[in-house]
C-alpha positions as CSV (number, residue, x, y, z in Angstrom):
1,X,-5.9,-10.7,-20.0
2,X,-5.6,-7.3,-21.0
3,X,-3.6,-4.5,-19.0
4,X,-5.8,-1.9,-19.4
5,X,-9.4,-1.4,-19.9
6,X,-10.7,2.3,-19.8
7,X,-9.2,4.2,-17.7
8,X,-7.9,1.3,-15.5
9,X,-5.1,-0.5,-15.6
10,X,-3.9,-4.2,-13.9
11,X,-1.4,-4.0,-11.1
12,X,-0.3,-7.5,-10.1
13,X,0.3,-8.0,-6.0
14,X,1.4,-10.3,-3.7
15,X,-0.7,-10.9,-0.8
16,X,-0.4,-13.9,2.1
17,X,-3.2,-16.1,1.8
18,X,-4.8,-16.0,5.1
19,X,-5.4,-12.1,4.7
20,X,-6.7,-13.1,0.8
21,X,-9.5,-15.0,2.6
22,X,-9.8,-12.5,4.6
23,X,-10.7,-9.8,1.6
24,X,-13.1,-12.5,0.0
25,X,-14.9,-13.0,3.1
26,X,-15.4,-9.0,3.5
27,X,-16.5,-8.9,-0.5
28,X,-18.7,-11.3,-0.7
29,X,-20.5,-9.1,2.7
30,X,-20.1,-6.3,0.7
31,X,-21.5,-8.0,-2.0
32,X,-18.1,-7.3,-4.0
33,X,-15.4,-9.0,-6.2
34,X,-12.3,-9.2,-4.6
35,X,-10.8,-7.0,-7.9
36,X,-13.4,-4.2,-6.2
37,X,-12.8,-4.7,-2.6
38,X,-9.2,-4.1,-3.2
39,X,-9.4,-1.2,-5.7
40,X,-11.3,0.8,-2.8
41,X,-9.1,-0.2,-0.1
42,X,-5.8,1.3,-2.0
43,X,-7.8,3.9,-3.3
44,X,-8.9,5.3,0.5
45,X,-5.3,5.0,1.3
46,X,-3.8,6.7,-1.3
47,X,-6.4,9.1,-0.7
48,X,-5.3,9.6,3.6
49,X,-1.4,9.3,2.5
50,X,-1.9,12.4,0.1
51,X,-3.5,14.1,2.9
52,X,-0.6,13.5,5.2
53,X,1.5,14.2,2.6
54,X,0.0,17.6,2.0
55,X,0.5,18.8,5.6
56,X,3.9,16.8,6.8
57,X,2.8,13.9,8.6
58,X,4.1,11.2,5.3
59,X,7.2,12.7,5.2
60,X,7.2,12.8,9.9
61,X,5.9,9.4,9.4
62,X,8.7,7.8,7.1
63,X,11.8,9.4,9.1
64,X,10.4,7.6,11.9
65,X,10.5,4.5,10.3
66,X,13.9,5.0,9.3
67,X,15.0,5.5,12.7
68,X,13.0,2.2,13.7
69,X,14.9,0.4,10.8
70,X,18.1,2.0,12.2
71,X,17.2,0.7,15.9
72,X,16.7,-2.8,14.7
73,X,20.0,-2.8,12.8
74,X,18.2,-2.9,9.1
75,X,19.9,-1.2,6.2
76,X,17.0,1.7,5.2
77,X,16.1,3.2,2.1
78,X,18.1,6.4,2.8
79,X,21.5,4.1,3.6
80,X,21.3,2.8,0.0
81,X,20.8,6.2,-1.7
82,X,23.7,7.5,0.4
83,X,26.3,5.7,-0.9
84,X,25.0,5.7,-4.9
């Protein structure tokens, strides 16, 4: 299978199984592959993260998931790059 076509390119992701029946059931309602369904799902997201990006909220929004991480006793993202 070929890793690009177009402008396009294959990205290979894990997903549990329940919520890949999940996505079929919703495509074939949309009358869509699963490839599609997907592609416009993590398009639209990308989409609303850039947004919050742009005005704050991403970068609000990920130090208050570090502090959750902290809470729960889980070593964060920011832990490992301080102490590279």
């Amino acid at each position: 299978m070929p890793t690009e076509k177009g402008d396009k390119q294959a990205v290979t992701i894990w997903i549990k199984k329940d919520l890949v029946e999940k996505i079929d059931r919703l495509a074939e309602k949309g009358d869509l592959t699963r490839s599609k369904l997907i592609s416009n799902l993590v398009e639209v997201g990308v989409e609303e993260i850039s947004i919050m990006d742009k005005v704050g909220v991403w970068a609000m929004a990920r130090i208050f998931e570090d502090i959750k991480q902290r809470l729960r006793g889980n070593k964060s993202k920011i832990d490992i790059k301080e102490k590279e």
